[in-house]
C-alpha positions in Angstrom: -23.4 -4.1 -24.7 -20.2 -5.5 -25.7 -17.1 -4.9 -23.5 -14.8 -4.9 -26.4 -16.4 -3.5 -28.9 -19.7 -1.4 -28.0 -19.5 1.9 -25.5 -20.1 5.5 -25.1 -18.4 7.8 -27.2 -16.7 11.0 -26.0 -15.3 13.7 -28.2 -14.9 16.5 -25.8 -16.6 19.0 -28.0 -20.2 20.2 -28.4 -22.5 20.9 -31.5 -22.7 24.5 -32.5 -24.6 23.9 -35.3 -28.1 23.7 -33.4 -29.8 27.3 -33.9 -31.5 28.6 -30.6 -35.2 26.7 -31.4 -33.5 23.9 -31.0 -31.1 24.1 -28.4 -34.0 25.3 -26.0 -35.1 21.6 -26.4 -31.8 20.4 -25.7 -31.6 18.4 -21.7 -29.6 16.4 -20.2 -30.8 12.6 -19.9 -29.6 10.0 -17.6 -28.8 6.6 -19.0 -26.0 5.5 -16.5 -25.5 6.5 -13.2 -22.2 5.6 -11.2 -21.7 6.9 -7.6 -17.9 8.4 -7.3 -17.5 7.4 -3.7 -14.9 5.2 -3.3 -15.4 4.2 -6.5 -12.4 3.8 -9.3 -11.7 4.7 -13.1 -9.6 2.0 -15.1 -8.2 1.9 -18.7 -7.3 -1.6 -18.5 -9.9 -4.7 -19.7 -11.5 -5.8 -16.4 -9.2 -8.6 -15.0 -6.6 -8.7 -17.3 -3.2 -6.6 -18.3 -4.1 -5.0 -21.7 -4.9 -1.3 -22.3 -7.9 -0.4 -24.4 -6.8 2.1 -27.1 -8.3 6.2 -25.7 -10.4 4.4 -23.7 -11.7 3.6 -19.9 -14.6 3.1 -17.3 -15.7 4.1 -14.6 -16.2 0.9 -11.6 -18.5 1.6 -8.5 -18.1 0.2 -4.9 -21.7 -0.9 -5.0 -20.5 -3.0 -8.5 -22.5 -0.4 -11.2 -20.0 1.0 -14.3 -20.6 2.8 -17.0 -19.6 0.6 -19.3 -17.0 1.0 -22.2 -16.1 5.4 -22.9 -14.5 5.4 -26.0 -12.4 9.2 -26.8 -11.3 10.5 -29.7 -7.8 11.1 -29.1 -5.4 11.0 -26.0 -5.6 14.5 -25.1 -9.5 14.0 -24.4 -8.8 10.9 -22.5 -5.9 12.6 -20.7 -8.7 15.4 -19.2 -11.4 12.6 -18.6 -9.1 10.7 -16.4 -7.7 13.9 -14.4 -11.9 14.8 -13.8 -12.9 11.9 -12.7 -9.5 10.7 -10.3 -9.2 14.3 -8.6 -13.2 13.4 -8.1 -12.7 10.4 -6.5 -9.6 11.3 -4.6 -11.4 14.2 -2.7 -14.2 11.8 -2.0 -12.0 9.1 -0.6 -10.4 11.9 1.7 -13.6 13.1 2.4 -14.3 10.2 3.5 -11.1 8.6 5.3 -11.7 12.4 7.6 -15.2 10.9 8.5 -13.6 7.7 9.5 -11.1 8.8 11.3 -13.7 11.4 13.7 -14.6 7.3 14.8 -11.0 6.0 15.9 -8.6 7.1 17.8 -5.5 8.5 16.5 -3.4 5.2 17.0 -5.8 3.7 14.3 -6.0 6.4 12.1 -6.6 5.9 8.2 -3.5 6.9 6.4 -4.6 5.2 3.0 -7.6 3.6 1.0 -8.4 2.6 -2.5 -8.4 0.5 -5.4 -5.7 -1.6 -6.6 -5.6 -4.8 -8.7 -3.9 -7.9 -7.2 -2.6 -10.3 -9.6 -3.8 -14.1 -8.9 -2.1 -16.8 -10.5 -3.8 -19.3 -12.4 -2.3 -23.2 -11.8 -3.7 -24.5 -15.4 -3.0 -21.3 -17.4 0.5 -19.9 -18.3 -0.7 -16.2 -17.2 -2.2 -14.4 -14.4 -5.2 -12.2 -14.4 -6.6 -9.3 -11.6 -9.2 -8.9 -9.2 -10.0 -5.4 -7.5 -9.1 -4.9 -4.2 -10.1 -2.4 -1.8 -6.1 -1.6 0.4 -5.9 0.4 3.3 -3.4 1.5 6.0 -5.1 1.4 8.9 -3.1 2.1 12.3 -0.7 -1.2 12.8 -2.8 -3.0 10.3 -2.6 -3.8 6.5 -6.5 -5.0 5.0 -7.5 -5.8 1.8 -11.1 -5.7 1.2 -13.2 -7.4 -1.5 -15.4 -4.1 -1.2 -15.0 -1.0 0.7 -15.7 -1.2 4.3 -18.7 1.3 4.8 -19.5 1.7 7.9 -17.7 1.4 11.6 -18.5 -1.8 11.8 -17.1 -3.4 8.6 -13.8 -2.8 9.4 -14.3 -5.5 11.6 -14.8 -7.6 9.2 -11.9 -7.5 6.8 -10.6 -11.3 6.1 -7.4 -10.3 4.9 -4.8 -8.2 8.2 -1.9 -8.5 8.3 0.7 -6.5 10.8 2.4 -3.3 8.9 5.7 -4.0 11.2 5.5 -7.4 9.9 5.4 -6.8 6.4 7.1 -4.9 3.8 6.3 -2.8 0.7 8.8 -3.1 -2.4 7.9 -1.1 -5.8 8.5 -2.9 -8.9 10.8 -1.3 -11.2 9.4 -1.2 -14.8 11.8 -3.8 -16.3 10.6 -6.0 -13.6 7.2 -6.2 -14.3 5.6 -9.8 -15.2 3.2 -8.5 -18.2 2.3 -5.1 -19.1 0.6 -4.3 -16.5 2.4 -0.9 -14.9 2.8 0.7 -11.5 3.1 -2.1 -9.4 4.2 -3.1 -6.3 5.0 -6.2 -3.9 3.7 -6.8 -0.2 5.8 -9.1 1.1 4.4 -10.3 5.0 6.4 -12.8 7.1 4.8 -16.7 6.7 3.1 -15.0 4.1 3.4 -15.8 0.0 4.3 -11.9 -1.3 1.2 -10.4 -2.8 1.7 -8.6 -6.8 -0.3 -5.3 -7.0 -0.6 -3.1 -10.2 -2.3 0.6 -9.8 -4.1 3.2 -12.3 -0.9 5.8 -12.4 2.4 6.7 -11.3 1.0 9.5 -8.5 -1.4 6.7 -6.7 1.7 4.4 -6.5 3.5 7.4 -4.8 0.8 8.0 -2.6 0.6 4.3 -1.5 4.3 4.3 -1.0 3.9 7.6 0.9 1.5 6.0 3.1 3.3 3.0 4.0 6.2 4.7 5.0 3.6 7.3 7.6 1.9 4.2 8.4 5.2 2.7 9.6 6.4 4.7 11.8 3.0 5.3 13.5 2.8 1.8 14.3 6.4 1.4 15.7 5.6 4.4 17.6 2.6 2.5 19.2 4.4 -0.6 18.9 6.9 0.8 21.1 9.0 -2.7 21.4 9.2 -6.1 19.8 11.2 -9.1 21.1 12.5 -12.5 19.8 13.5 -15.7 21.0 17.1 -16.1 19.5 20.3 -18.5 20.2 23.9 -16.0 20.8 26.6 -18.1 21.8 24.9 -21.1 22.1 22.5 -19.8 24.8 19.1 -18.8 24.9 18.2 -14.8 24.5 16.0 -12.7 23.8 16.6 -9.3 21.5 14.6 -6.8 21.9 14.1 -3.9 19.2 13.2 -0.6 21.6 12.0 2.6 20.1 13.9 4.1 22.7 16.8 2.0 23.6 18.0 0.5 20.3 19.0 -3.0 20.2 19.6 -5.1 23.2 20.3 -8.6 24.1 18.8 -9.7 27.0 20.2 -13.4 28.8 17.3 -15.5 30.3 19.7 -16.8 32.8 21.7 -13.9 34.3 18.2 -11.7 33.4 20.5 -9.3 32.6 21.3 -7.3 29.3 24.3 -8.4 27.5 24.5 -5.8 25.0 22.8 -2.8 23.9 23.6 -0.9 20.5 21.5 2.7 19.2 19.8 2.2 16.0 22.2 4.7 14.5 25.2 2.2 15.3 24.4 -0.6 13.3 26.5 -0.5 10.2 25.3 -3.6 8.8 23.6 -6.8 8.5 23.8 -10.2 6.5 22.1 -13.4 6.8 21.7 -16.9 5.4 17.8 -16.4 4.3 17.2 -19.5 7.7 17.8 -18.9 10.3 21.6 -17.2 11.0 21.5 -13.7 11.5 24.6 -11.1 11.5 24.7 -7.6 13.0 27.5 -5.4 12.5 27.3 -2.3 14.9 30.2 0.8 15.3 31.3 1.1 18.7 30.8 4.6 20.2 34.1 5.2 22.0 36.5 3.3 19.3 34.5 3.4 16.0 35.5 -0.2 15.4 33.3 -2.4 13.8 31.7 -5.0 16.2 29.9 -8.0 14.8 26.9 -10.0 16.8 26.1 -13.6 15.5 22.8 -14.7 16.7 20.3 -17.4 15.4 16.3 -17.0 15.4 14.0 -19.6 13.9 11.6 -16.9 12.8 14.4 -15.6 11.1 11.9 -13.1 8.3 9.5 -11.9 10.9 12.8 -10.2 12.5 14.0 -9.2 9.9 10.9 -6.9 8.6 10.7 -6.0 12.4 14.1 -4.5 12.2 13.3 -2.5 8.6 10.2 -1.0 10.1 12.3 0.1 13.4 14.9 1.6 10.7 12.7 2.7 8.6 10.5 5.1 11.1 13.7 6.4 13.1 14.7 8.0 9.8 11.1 9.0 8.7 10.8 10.5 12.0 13.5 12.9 12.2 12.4 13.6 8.8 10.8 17.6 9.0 8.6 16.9 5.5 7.3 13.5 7.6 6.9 15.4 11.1 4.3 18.0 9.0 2.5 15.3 7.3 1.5 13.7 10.6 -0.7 16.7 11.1 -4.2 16.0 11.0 
């Protein structure tokens, strides 16, 4: 069968012309048979950024498809591709629920499924996709080449990175590279950022979602984070506390030098090296005070600090505190 050109047909609509005779002969027969479980529908030509016209297929986690469904008209496509993702979907939750009965809550599943990753190619002027199987699991960020399916593969994921470590940026639409939509960076720290394109506008949401639940769970467990910096020409050590705030700890006195709430700081600018500036209110005066410190792993502190910020206000949030519900 031809990818581009051959493929089933759908219409949507049934023959009513068959008198009863012949409708009693009438049976369902299966040609192709793909397993929904984890599996993903896809409109696009496998590995590149181009649409197919009312179109789509259906892709299996144990690599079966069904090949090429050609629709009529949009509207038929439109209910083929609402069937078949609030299928999946359930499944995949279904299923994330069985996984979870396994680990404890502090590596709970908070998100899994497809998304393309777009690989550059050094001797072509384009890029093209593979598959990927994300998930947001505890503190940790995998990409599988194939869903995990059992306990014991996810203990064999190549690709973890540290959610606190890394950050998620969705790509607006005039930002896109080719016509591939829904997309969305993960950026990790000594990491080159990683270009991802989903299905629709609702799984990007839900990935998004995710992150941000997926954030805050693992600063919660995380509970602090310190780095070796320079302040005033002396060596330090700040310390991001889920509790405390910042603080700036001396390693000769071994005593804090100052200590700021997460609420205080007001601002921050650095040189994209290694030079890092705070700007924190004062709780007594309301004055601005600024805190000039230097840390040779400079990015790694700085996605630190955005997943502190980022689940103090997610967790104070009463639509976040519901969703943690199991």
């Amino acid at each position: 069968m031809s990818e581009e050109n051959d493929g089933w047909k759908c219409n949507g609509s049934s023959d009513h012309s068959l008198d009863s005779r012949t409708t009693t002969l009438t049976r369902w027969v299966d040609i192709i048979t793909v397993p929904l479980m984890m599996a993903y529908v896809t409109r696009y030509i496998f590995g590149t950024d181009k649409l197919r016209p009312n179109a789509f297929e259906v892709r299996g986690l144990n690599g079966s498809s069904t090949g090429v469904v050609h629709c009529d008209d949009a509207a038929i496509l439109s209910q083929w591709l609402k069937y078949i993702t609030d299928n999946i979907m359930g499944l995949t939750h279904l299923q994330m629920k069985l996984y979870n009965r396994n680990f404890p809550a502090a590596e709970r599943i908070e998100y899994m499924g497809w998304v393309n990753e777009g690989i550059l190619n050094n001797n072509q002027p384009w890029q093209n996709y593979r598959p990927r199987f994300l998930t947001l699991k505890g503190t940790d960020v995998m990409l599988f080449d194939s869903p995990p399916l059992n306990v014991g593969d996810w203990k064999e994921c190549g690709l973890v990175f540290k959610v606190y470590q890394s950050m998620l940026r969705v790509i607006k639409d005039s930002e896109n590279v080719d016509e591939r939509q829904h997309c969305f960076l993960i950026q990790t720290s000594g990491q080159e950022s990683r270009y991802f394109s989903v299905e629709t506008r609702q799984e990007l949401l839900r990935i998004e979602s995710s992150w941000h639940n997926s954030v805050c769970a693992a600063v919660i467990k995380l509970g602090s984070k310190s780095f070796n910096v320079s302040y005033g020409g002396k060596l330090a050590g700040l310390t991001l506390d889920w509790n405390m705030g910042f603080a700036l700890f001396d390693n000769i006195s071994r005593q804090f030098l100052w200590q700021y709430k997460f609420s205080q700081l007001r601002g921050s600018s650095d040189d994209g090296k290694s030079k890092l500036k705070l700007h924190f209110q004062d709780a007594e005066t309301k004055s601005i005070e600024t805190k000039e410190l230097e840390c040779s792993n400079l990015q790694a502190l700085l996605f630190c600090m955005h997943a502190f910020l980022t689940a103090k206000v997610a967790s104070v949030d009463p639509a976040f505190l519901s969703s943690r519900t199991p």
